[in-house]
C-alpha positions in Angstrom: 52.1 70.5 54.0 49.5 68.3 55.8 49.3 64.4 55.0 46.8 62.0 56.1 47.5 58.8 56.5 46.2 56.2 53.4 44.5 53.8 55.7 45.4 52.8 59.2 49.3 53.3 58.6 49.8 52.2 54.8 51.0 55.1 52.4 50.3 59.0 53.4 49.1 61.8 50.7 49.6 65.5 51.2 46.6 68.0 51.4 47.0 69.1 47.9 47.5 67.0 45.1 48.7 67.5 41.7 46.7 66.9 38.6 48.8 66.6 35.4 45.7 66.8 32.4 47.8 69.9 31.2 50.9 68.4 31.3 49.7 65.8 28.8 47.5 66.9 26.4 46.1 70.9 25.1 43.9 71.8 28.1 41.8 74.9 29.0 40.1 77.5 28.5 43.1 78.7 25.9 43.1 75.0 24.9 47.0 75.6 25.2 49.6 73.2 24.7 51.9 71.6 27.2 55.6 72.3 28.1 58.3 70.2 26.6 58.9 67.0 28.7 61.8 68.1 31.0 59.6 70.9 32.5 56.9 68.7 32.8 59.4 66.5 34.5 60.6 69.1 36.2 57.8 70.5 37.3 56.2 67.1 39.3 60.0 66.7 40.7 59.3 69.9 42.2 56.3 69.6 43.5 57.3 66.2 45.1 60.0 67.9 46.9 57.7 70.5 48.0 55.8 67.7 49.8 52.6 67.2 47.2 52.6 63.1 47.0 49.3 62.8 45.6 49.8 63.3 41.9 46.5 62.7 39.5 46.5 61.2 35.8 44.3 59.4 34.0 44.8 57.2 30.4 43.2 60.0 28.9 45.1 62.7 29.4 47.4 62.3 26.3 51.2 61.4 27.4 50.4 62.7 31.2 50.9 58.8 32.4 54.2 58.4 30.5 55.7 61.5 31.9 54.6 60.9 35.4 56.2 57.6 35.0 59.5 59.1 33.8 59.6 61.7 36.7 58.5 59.0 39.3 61.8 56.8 38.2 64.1 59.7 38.6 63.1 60.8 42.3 63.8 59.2 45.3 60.0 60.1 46.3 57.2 57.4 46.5 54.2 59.6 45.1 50.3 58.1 45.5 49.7 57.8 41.5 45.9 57.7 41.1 45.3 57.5 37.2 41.8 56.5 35.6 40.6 54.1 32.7 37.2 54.2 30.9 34.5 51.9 31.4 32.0 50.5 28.9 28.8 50.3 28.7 26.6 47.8 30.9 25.6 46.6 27.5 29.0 45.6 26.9 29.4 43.2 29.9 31.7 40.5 28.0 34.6 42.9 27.0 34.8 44.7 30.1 37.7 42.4 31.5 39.4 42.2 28.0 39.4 46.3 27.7 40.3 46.9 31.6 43.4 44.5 31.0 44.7 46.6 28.1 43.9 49.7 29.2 45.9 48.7 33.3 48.4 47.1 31.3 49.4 50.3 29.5 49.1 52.1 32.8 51.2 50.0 34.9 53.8 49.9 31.7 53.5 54.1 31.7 53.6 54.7 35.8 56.0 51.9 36.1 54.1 50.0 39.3 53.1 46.6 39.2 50.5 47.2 41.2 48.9 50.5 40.8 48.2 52.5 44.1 44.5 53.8 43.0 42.8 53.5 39.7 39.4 55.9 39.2 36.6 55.0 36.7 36.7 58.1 34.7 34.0 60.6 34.3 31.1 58.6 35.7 27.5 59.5 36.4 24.4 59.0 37.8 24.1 55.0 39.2 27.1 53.6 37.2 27.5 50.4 38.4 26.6 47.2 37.4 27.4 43.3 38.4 30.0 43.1 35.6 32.1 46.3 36.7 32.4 44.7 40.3 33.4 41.4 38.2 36.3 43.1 36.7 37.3 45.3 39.6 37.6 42.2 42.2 38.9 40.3 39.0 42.5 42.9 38.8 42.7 43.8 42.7 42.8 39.6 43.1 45.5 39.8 40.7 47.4 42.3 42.5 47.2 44.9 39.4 45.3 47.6 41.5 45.6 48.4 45.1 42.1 50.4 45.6 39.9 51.6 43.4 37.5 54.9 43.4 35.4 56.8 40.9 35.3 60.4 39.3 32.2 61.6 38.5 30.0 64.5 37.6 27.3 65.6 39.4 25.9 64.5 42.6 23.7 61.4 41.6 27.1 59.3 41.0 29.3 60.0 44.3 26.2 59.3 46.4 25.8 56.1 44.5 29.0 55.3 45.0 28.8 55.1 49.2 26.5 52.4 48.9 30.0 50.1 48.2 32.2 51.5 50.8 34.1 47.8 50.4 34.8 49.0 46.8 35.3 52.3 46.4 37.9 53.7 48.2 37.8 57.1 47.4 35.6 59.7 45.0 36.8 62.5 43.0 34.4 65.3 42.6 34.4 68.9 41.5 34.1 71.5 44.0 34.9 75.3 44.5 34.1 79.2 45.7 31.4 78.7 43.5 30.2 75.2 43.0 29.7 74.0 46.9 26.9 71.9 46.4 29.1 68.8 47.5 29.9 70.3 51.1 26.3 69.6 53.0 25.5 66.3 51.9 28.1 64.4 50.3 31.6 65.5 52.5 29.8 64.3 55.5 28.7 61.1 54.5 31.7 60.3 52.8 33.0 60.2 56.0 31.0 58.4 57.9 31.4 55.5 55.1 35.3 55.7 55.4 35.5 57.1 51.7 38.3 60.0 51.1 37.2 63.0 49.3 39.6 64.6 46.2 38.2 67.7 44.6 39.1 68.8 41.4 38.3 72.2 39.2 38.6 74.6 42.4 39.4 77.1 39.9 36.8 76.3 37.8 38.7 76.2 34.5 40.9 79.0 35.6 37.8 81.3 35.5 38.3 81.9 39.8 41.5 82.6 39.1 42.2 85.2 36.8 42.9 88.8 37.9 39.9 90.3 35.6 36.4 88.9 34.1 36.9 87.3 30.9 34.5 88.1 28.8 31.6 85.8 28.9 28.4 85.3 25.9 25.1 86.8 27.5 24.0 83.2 27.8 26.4 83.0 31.1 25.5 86.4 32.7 25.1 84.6 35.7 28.0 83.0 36.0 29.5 86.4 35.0 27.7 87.9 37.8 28.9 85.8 40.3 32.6 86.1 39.5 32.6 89.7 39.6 31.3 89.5 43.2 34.0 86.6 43.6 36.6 88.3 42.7 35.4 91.8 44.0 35.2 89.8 47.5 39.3 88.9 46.8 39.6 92.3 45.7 38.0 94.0 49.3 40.1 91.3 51.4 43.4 92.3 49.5 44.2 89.0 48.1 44.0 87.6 44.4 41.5 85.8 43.3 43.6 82.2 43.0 44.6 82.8 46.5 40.9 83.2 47.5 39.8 80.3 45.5 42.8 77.6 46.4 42.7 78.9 49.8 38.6 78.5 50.6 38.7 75.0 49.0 41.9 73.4 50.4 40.8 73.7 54.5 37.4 72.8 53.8 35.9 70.3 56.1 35.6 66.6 54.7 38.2 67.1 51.9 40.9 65.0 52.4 42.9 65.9 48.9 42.9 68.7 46.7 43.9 68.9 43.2 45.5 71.8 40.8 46.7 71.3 38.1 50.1 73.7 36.7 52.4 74.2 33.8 54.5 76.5 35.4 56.9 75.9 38.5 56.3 79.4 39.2 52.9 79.3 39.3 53.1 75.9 41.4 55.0 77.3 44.0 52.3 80.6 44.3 49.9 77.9 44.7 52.2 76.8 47.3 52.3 79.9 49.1 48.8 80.0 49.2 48.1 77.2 50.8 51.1 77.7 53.4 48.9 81.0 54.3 46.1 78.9 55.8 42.6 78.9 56.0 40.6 82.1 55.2 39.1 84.0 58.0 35.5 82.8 59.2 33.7 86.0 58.0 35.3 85.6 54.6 34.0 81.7 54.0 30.8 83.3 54.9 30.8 86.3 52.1 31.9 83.3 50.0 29.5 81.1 50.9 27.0 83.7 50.2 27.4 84.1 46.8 24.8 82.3 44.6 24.5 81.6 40.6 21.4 81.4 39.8 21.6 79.0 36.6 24.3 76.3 38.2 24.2 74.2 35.0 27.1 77.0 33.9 28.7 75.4 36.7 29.8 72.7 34.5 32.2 73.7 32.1 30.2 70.7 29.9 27.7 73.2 29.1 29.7 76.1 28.0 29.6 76.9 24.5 32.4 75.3 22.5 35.3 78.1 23.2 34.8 78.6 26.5 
């Protein structure tokens, strides 16, 4: 496992990270439940020991905080626990301090820090920010509640945003895979320039990039549907499964400096873990990848599939 250091010499975080939605809370496309707490526990232990020290919750995600809590207290590892919190409205300017105390509160109580290592606003868009958010950001990093802070967002609009405050945001978590690359050309490389980390998240786009065979898809996402068949007849013609193809092309991309999966199996986590240990795909095979277009890329965002997809 590769690490990068969290800021001239503080904390490291391993390549991939793991993201514990599914551990918390009925999540994707089978909207299926999670395991019972000890494999959940069992299952971050495990990838801790493997050498993934960048686990990802949010306050959100059901119980995922409380049980990466619990397994944080029974290993002797020191993870990086990014979780997120909602933010209000611009509109509601006077409650933002009052809502971002309760909602750190219960996160530092759940993760057990005193001061949490990253905290994300959750699911942010376009140009979020606004005087009051900086308020109550440099209000809970003065009083040592929050280490550094970041942002997840959708879209494009937001993450560029967000490197015009490269004093505030420390890192931004975006989604990106085989199939949904438009963050590579513009925003990796300025993200580095401006000192801000990259995480990616959905690099098997709702599990879609990773199952052996096309699900069946409504004629409304045809071309989405035509794009994973050649996806996954490209995994096919290089001899590897499509998860491999899809973890693998994401994970030694340029400008990423974490990237997320999320698991509910330790046997699947540790086949994620042998795809990663096979290193990066061969140069012709990014290219067949990069290759492949989808002509409607609003069906990139799972957002705008119909209800049971």
């Amino acid at each position: 496992m590769k690490y990068s250091d969290w800021d001239k010499g503080r904390a490291e975080f391993s390549q991939l990270g793991l993201g514990t939605v599914a551990l918390g809370m009925p999540y994707g496309l089978d909207n299926a439940p999670p395991p019972c707490d000890a494999d959940c526990i069992a299952l971050i232990h495990r990838a801790m020991e493997a050498g993934i020290h960048y686990i990802d919750t949010a306050s959100a995600y059901g119980r995922s905080e409380e049980l990466v809590g619990k397994a944080c207290a029974s290993t002797p590892f020191e993870p990086v626990v990014c979780t997120k919190i909602t933010v209000l409205p611009e509109g509601d300017a006077p409650s933002l301090i009052p809502n971002f105390k309760k909602q750190l509160e219960q996160s530092r109580h759940l993760l057990g820090f005193d001061t949490l290592p990253l905290v994300k606003l959750h699911s942010q868009q376009g140009a979020f920010t606004f005087p009051a958010l900086f308020e109550a950001m440099i209000h809970f990093s003065e009083l040592g509640w929050v280490d550094r802070w970041g942002a997840s967002t959708y879209g494009l609009a937001a993450p560029l945003h967000a490197l015009s405050f490269p004093d505030v945001f420390a890192a931004l978590q975006v989604p990106y895979n085989a199939l949904d690359r438009s963050a590579a050309s513009d925003l990796f490389p300025q993200a580095k320039e401006a000192g801000i980390d990259i995480v990616v998240r959905s690099i098997f786009l709702q599990g879609l990039l990773s199952e052996p065979v096309n699900r069946r898809l409504p004629p409304t996402m045809s071309p989405l549907a035509n794009a994973l068949s050649i996806f996954k007849g490209t995994a096919a013609d290089a001899g590897l499964s499509p998860a491999e193809l899809a973890l693998r092309y994401v994970a030694y991309q340029e400008g990423i400096r974490v990237t997320l999966f999320g698991s509910t199996l330790i046997e699947e986590l540790e086949q994620n873990l042998r795809f990663y240990e096979a290193g990066p795909l061969p140069a012709d095979l990014v290219e067949l990848i990069q290759n492949i277009e989808i002509a409607d890329r609003d069906l990139l965002n799972p957002g705008n599939w119909p209800p049971h997809y």
